[in-house]
PyMOL commands that place a pseudoatom at each C-alpha (Angstrom):
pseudoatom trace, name=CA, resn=UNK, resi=1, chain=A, elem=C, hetatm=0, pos=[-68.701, -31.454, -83.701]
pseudoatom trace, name=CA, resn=UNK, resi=2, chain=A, elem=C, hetatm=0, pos=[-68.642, -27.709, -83.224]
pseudoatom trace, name=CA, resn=UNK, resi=3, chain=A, elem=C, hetatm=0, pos=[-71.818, -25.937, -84.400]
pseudoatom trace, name=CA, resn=UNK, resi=4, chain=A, elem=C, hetatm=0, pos=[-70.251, -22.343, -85.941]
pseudoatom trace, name=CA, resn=UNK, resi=5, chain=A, elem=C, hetatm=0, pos=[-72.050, -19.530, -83.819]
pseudoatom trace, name=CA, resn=UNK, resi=6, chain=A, elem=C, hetatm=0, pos=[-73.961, -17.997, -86.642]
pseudoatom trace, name=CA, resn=UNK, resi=7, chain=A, elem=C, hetatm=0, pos=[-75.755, -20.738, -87.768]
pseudoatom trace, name=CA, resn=UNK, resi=8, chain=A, elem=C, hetatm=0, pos=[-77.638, -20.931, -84.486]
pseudoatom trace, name=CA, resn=UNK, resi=9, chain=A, elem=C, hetatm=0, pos=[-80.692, -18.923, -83.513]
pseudoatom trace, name=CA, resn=UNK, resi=10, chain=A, elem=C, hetatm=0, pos=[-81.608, -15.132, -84.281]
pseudoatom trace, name=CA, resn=UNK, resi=11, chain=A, elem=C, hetatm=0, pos=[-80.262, -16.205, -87.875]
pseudoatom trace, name=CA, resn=UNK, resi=12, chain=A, elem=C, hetatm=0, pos=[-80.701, -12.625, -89.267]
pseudoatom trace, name=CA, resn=UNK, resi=13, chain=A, elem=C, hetatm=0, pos=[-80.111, -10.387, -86.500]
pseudoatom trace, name=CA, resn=UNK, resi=14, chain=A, elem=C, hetatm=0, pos=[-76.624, -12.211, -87.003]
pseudoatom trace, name=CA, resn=UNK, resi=15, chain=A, elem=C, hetatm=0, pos=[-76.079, -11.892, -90.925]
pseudoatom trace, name=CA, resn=UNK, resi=16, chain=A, elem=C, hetatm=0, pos=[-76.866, -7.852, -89.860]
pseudoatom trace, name=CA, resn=UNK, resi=17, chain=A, elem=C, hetatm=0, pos=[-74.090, -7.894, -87.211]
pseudoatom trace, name=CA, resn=UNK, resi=18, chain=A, elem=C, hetatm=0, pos=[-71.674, -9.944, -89.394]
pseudoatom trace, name=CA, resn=UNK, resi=19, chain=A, elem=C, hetatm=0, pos=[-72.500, -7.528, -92.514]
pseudoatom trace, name=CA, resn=UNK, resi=20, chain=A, elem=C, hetatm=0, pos=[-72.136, -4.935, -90.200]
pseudoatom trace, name=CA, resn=UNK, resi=21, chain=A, elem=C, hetatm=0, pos=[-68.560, -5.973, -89.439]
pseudoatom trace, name=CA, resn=UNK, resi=22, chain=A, elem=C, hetatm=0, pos=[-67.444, -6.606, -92.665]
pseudoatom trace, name=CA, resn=UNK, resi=23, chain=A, elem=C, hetatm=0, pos=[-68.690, -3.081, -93.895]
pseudoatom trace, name=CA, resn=UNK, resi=24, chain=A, elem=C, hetatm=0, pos=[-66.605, -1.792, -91.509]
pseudoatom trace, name=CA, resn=UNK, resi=25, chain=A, elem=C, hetatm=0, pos=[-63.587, -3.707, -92.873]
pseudoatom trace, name=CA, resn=UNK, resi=26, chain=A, elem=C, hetatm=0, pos=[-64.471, -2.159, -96.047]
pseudoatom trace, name=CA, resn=UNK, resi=27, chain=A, elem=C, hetatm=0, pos=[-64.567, 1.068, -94.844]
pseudoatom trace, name=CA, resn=UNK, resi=28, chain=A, elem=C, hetatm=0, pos=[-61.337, 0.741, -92.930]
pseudoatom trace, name=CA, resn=UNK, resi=29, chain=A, elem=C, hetatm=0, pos=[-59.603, -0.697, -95.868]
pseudoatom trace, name=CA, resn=UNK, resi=30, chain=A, elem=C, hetatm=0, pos=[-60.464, 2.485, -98.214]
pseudoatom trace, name=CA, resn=UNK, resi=31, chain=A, elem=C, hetatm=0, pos=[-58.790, 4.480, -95.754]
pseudoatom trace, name=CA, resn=UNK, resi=32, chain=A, elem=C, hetatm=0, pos=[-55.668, 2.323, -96.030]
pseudoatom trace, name=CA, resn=UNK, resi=33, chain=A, elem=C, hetatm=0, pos=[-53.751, -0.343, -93.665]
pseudoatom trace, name=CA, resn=UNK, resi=34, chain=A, elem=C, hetatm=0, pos=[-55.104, -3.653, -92.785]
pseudoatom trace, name=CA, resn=UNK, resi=35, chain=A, elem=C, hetatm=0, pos=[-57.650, -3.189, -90.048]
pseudoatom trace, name=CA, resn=UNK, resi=36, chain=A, elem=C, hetatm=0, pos=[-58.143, -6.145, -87.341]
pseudoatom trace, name=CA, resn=UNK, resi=37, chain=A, elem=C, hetatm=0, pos=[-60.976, -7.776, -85.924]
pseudoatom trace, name=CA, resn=UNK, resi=38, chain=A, elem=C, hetatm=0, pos=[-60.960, -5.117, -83.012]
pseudoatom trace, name=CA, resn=UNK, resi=39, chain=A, elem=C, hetatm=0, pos=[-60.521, -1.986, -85.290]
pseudoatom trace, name=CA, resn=UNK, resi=40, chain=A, elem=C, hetatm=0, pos=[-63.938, -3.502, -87.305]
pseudoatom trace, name=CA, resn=UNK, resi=41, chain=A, elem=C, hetatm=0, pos=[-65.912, -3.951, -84.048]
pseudoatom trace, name=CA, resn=UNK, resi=42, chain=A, elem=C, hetatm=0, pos=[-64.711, -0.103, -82.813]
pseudoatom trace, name=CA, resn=UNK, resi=43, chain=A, elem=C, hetatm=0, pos=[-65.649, 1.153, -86.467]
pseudoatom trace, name=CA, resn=UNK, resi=44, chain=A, elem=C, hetatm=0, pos=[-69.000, -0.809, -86.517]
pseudoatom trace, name=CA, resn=UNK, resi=45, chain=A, elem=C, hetatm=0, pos=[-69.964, -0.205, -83.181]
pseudoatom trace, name=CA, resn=UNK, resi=46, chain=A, elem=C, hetatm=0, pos=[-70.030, -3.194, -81.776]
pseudoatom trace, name=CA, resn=UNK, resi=47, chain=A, elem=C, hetatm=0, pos=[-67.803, -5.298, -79.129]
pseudoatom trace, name=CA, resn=UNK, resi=48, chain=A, elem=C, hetatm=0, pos=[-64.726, -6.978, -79.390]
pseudoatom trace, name=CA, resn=UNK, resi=49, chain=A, elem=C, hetatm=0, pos=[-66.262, -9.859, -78.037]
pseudoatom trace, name=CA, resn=UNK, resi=50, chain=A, elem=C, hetatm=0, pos=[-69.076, -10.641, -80.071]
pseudoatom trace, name=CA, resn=UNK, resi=51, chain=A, elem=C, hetatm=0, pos=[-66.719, -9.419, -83.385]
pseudoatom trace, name=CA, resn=UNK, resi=52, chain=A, elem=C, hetatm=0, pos=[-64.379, -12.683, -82.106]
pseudoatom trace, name=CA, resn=UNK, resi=53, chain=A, elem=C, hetatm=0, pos=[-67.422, -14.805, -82.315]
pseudoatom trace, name=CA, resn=UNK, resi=54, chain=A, elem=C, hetatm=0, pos=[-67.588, -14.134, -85.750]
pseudoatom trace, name=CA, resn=UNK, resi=55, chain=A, elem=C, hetatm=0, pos=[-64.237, -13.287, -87.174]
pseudoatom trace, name=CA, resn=UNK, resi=56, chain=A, elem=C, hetatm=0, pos=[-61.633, -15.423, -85.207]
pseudoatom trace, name=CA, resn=UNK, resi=57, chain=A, elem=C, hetatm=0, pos=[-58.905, -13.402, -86.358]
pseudoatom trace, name=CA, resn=UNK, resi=58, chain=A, elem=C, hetatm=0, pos=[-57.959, -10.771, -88.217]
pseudoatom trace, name=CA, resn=UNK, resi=59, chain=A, elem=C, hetatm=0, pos=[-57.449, -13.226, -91.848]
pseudoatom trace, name=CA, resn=UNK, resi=60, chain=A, elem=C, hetatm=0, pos=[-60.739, -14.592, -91.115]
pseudoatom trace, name=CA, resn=UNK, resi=61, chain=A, elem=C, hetatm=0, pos=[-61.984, -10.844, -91.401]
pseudoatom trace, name=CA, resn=UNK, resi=62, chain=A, elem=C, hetatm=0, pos=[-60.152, -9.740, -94.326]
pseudoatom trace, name=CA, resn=UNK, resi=63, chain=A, elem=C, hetatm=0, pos=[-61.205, -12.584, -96.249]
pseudoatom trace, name=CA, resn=UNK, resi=64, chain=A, elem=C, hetatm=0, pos=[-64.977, -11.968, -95.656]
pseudoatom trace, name=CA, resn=UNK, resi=65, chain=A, elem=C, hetatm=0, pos=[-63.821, -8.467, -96.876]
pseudoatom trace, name=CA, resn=UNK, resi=66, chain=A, elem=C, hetatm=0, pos=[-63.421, -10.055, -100.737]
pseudoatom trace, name=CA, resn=UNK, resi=67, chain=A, elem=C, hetatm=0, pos=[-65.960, -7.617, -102.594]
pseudoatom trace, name=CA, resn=UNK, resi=68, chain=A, elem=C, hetatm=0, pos=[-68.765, -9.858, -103.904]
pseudoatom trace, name=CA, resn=UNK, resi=69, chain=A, elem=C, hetatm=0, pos=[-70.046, -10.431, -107.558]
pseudoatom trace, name=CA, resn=UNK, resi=70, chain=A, elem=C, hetatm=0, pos=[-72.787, -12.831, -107.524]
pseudoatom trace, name=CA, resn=UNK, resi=71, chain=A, elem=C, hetatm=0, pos=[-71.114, -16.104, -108.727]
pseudoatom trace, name=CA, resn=UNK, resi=72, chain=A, elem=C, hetatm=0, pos=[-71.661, -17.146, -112.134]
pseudoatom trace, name=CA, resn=UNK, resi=73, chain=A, elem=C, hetatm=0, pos=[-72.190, -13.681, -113.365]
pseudoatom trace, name=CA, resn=UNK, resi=74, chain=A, elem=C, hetatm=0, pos=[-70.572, -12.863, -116.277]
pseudoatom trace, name=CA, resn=UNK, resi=75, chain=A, elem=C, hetatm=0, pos=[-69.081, -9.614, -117.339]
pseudoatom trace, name=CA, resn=UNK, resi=76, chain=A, elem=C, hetatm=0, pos=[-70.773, -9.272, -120.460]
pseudoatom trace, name=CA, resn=UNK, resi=77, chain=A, elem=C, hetatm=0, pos=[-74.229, -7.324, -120.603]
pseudoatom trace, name=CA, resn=UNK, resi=78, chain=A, elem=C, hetatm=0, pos=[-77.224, -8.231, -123.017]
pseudoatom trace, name=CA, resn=UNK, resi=79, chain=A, elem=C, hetatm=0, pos=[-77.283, -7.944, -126.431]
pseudoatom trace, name=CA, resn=UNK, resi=80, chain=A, elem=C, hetatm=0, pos=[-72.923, -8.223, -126.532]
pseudoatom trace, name=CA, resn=UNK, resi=81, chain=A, elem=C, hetatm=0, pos=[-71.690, -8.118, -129.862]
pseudoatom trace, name=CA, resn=UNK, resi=82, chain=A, elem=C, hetatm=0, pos=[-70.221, -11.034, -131.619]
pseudoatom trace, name=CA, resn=UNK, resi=83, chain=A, elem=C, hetatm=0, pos=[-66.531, -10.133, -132.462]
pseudoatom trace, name=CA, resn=UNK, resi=84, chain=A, elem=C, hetatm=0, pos=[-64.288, -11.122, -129.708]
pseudoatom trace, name=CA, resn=UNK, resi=85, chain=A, elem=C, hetatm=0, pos=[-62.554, -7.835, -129.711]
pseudoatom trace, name=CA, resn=UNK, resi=86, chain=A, elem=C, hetatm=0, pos=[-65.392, -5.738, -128.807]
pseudoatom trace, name=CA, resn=UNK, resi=87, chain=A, elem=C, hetatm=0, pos=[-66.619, -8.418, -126.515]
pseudoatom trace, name=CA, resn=UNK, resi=88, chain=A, elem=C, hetatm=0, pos=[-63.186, -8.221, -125.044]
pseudoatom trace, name=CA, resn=UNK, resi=89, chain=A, elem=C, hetatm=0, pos=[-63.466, -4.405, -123.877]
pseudoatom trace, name=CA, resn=UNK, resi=90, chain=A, elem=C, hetatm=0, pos=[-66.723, -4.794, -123.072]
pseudoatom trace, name=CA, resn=UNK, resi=91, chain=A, elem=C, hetatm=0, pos=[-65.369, -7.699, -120.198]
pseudoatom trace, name=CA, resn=UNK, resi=92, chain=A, elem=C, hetatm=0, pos=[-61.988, -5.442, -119.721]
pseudoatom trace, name=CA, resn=UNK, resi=93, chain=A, elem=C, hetatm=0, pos=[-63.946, -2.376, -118.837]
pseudoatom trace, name=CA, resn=UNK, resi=94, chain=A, elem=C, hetatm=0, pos=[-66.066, -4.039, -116.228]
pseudoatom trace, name=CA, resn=UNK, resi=95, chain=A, elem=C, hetatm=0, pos=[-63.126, -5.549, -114.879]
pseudoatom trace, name=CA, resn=UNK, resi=96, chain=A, elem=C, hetatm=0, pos=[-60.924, -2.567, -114.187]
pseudoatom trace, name=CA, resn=UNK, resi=97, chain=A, elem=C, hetatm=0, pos=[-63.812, -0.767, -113.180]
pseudoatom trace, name=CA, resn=UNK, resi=98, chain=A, elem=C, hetatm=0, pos=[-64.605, -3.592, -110.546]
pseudoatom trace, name=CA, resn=UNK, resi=99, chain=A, elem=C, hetatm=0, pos=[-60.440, -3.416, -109.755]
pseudoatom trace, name=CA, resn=UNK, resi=100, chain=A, elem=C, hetatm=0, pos=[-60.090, 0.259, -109.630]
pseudoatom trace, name=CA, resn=UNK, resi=101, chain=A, elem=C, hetatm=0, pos=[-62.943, 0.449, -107.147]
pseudoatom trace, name=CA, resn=UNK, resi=102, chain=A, elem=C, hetatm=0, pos=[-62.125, -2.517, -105.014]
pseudoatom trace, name=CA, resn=UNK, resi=103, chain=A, elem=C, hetatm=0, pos=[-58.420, -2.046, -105.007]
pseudoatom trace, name=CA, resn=UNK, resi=104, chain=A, elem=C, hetatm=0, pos=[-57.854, -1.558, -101.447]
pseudoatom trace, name=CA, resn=UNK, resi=105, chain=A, elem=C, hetatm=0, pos=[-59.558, -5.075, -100.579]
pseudoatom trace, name=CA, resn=UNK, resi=106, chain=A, elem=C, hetatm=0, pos=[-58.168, -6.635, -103.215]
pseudoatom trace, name=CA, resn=UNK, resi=107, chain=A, elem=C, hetatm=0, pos=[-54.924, -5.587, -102.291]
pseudoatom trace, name=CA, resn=UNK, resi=108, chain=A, elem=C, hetatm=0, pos=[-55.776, -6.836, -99.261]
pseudoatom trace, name=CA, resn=UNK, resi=109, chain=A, elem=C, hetatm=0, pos=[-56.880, -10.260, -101.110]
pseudoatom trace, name=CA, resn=UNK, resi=110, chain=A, elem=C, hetatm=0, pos=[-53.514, -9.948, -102.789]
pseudoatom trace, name=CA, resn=UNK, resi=111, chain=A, elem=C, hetatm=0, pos=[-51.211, -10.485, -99.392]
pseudoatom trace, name=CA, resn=UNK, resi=112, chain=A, elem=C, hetatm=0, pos=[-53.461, -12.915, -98.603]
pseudoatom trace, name=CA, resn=UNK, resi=113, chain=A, elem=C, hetatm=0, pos=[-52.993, -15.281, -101.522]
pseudoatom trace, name=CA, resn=UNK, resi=114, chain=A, elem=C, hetatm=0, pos=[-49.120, -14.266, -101.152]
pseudoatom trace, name=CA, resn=UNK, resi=115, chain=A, elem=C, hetatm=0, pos=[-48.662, -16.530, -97.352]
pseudoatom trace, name=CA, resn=UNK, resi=116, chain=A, elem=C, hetatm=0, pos=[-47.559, -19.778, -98.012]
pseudoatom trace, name=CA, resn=UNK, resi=117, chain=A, elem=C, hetatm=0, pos=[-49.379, -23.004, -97.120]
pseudoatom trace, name=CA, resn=UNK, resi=118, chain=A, elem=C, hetatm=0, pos=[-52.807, -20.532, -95.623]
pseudoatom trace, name=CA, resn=UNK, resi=119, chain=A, elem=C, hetatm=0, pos=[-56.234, -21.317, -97.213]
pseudoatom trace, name=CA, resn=UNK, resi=120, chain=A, elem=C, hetatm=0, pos=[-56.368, -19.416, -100.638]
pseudoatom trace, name=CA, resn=UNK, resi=121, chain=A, elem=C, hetatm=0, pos=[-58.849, -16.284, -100.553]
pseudoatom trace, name=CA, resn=UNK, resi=122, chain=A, elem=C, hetatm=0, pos=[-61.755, -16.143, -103.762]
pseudoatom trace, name=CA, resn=UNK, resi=123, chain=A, elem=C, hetatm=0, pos=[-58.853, -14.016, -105.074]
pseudoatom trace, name=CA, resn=UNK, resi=124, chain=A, elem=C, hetatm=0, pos=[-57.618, -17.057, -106.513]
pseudoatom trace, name=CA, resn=UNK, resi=125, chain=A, elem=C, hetatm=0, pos=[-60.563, -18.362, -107.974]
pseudoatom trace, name=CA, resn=UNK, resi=126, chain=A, elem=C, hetatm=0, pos=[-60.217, -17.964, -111.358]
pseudoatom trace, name=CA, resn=UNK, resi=127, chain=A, elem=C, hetatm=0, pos=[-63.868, -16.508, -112.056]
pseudoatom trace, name=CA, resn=UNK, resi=128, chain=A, elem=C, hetatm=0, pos=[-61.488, -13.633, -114.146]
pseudoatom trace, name=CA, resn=UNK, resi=129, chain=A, elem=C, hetatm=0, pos=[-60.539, -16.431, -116.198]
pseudoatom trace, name=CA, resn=UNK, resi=130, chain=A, elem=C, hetatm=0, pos=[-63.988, -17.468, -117.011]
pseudoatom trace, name=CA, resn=UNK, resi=131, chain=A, elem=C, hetatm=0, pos=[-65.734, -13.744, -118.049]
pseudoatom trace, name=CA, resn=UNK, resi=132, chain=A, elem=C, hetatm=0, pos=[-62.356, -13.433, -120.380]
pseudoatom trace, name=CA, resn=UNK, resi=133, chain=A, elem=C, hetatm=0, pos=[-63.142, -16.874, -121.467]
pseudoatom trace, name=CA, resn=UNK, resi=134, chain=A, elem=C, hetatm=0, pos=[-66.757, -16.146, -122.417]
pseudoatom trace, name=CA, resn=UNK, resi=135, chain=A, elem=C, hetatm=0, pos=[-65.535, -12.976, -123.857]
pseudoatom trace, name=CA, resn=UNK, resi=136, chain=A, elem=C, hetatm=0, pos=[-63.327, -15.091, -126.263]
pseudoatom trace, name=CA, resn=UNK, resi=137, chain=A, elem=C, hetatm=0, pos=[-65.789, -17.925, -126.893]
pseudoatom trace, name=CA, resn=UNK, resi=138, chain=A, elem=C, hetatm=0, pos=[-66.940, -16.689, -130.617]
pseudoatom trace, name=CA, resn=UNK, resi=139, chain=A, elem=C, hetatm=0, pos=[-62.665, -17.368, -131.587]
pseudoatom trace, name=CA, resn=UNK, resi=140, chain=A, elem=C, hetatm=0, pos=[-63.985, -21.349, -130.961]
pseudoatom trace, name=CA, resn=UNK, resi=141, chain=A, elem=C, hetatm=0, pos=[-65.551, -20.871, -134.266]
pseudoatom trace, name=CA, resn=UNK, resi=142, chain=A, elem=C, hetatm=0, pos=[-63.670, -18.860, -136.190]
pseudoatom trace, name=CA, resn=UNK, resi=143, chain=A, elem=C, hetatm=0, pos=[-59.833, -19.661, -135.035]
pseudoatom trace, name=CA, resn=UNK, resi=144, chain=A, elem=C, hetatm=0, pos=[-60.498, -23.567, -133.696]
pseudoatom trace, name=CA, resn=UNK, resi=145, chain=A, elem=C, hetatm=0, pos=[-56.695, -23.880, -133.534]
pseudoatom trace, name=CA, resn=UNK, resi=146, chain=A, elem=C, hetatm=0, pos=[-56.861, -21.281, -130.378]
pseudoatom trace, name=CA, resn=UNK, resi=147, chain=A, elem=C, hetatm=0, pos=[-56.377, -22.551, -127.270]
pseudoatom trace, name=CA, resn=UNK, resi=148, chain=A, elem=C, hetatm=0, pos=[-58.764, -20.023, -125.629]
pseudoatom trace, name=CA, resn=UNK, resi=149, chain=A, elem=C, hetatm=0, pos=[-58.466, -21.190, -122.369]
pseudoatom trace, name=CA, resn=UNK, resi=150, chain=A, elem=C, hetatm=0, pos=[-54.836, -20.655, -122.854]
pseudoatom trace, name=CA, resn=UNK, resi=151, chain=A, elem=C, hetatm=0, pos=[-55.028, -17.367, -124.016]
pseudoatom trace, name=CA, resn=UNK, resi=152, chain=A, elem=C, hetatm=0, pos=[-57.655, -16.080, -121.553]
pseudoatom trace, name=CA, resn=UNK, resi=153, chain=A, elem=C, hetatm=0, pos=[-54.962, -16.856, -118.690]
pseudoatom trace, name=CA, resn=UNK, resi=154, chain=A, elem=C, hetatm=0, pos=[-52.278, -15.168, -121.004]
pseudoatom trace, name=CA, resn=UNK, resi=155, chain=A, elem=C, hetatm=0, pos=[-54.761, -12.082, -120.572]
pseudoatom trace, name=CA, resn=UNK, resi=156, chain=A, elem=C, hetatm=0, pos=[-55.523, -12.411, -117.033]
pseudoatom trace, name=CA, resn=UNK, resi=157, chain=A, elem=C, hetatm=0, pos=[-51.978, -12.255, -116.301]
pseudoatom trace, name=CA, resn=UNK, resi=158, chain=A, elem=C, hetatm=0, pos=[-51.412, -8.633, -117.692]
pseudoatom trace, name=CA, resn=UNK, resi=159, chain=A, elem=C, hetatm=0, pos=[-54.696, -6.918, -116.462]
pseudoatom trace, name=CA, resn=UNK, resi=160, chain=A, elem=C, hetatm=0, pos=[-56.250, -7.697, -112.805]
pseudoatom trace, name=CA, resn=UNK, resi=161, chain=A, elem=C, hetatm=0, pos=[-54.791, -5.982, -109.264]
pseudoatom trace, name=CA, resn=UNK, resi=162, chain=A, elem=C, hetatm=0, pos=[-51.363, -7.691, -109.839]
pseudoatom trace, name=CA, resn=UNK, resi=163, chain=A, elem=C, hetatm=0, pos=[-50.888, -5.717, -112.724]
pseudoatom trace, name=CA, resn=UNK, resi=164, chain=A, elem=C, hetatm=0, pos=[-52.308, -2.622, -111.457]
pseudoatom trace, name=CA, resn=UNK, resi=165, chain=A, elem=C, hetatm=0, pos=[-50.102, -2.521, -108.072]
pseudoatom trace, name=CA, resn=UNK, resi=166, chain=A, elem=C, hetatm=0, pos=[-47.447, -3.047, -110.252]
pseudoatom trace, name=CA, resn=UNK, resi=167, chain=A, elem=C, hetatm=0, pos=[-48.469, -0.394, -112.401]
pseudoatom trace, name=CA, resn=UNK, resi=168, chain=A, elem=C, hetatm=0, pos=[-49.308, 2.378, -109.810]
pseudoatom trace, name=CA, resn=UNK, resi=169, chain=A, elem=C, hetatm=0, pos=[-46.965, 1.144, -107.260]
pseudoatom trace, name=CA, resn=UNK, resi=170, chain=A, elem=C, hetatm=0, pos=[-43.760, 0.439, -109.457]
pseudoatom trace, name=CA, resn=UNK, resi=171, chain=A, elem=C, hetatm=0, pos=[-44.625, 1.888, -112.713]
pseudoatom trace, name=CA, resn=UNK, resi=172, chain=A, elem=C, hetatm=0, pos=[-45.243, 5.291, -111.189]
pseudoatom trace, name=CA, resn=UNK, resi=173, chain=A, elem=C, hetatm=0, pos=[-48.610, 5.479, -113.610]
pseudoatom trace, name=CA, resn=UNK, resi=174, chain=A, elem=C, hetatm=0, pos=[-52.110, 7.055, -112.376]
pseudoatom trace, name=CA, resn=UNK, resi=175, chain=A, elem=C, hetatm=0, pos=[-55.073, 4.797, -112.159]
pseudoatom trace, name=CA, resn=UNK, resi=176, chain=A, elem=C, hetatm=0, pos=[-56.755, 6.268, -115.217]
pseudoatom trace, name=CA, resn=UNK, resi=177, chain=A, elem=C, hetatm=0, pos=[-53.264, 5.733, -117.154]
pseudoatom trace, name=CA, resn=UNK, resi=178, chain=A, elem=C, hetatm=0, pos=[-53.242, 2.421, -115.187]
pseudoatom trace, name=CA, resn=UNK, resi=179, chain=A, elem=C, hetatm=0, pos=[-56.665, 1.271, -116.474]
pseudoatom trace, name=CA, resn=UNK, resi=180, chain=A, elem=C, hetatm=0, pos=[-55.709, 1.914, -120.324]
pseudoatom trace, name=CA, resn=UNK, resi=181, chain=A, elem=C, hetatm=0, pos=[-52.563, 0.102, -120.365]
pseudoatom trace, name=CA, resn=UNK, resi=182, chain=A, elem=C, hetatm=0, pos=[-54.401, -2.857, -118.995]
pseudoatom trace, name=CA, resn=UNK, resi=183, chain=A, elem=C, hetatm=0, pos=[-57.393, -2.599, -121.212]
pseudoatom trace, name=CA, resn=UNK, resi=184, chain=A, elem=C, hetatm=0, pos=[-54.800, -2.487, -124.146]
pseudoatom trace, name=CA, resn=UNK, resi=185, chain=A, elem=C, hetatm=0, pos=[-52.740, -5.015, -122.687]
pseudoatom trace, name=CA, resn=UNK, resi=186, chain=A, elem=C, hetatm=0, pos=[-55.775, -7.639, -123.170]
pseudoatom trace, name=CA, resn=UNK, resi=187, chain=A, elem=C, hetatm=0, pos=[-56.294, -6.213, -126.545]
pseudoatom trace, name=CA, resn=UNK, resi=188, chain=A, elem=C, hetatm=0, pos=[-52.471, -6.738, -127.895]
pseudoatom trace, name=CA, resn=UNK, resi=189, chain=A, elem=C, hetatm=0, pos=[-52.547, -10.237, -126.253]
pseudoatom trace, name=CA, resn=UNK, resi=190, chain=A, elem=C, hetatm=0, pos=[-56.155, -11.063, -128.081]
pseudoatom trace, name=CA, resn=UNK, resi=191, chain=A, elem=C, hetatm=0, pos=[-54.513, -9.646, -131.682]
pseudoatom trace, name=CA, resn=UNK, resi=192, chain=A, elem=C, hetatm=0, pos=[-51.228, -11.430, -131.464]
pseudoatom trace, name=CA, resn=UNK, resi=193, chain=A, elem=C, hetatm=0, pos=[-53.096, -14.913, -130.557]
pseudoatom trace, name=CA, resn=UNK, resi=194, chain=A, elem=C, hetatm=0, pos=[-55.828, -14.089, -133.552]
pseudoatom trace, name=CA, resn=UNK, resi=195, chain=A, elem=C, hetatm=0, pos=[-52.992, -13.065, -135.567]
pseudoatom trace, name=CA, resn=UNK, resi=196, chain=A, elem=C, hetatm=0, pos=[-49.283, -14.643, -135.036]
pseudoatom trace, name=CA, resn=UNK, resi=197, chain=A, elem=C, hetatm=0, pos=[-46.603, -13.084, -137.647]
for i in range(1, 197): cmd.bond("trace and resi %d" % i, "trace and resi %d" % (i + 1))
show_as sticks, trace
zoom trace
């Protein structure tokens, strides 16, 4: 069996080259285009060679690229009120802000998850689904005949970077404009459910 390269010896000088690399993919993605394992090593210094030995290709290197959010963290701080509403925005505005300033990699993430039959990047995850979730969890209470899984996808699938490249790119809007639509997006979706005329 084939040991991967960075799990043997000089453990941390290799997590610094290999965070090295992918901060250059960052970099090179803010300036636009999809950079390759090459481009990363020129931008980070460091040779083509050893870049190969951890980044394979270039998919390998875009996918390290997926901006992090320690997992299990929700988007709701401390103290969050109880009405789902407010708890709502609170979760929306953390999420477009996390959208808005990742939207290059995510974009990225985005043509990623788009090739058929290719190993699905975090992208597809679902962990959106599970701060709008805990966002909604107070309707368990008070409206038990809400699916709120259900409705927390319904939400996820007007706000995120599909919505926003299709917002920007086709809709022609600014990202400020961008980022209230979706924020009211979630909200319309959350009223209708809580209240169905």
């Amino acid at each position: 069996m084939e040991v991967p390269y960075e799990s043997t010896g000089r453990s941390r000088q290799k997590g610094r080259t290999r965070a090295a690399l992918v901060e250059a993919a960052h970099a090179l993605l803010a300036r636009g285009g999809a950079p390759t394992v090459e481009e990363a090593a020129a931008e980070a210094g460091i040779s083509r060679t050893t870049a190969y030995r951890y980044f394979p290709n270039q998919r390998a290197l875009l996918l390290a690229a997926y901006p992090e959010i320690e997992d299990g963290a929700g988007l709701l701080p401390a103290g969050a009120p109880a009405g789902p509403e407010a708890r709502l925005d609170l979760v929306m505005r953390e999420f477009i802000r996390f959208t808005v300033r990742w939207e290059p990699q995510l974009r990225a993430q985005l043509r990623l998850s788009l090739e058929p039959g290719a190993e699905q990047p975090v992208l597809r995850g679902g962990r959106a689904i599970r701060w709008i979730e805990e966002a909604l969890a107070p309707i368990a209470a008070t409206h038990p005949d809400v699916d709120v899984h259900g409705l927390a996808v319904a939400i996820r699938s007007a706000t995120g970077i599909e919505s926003l490249v299709w917002l920007t790119d086709i809709g022609g809007l600014d990202r400020d404009r961008a980022a209230e639509v979706l924020a009211a997006s979630a909200r319309a979706i959350l009223r209708a459910a809580l209240d169905p005329r």
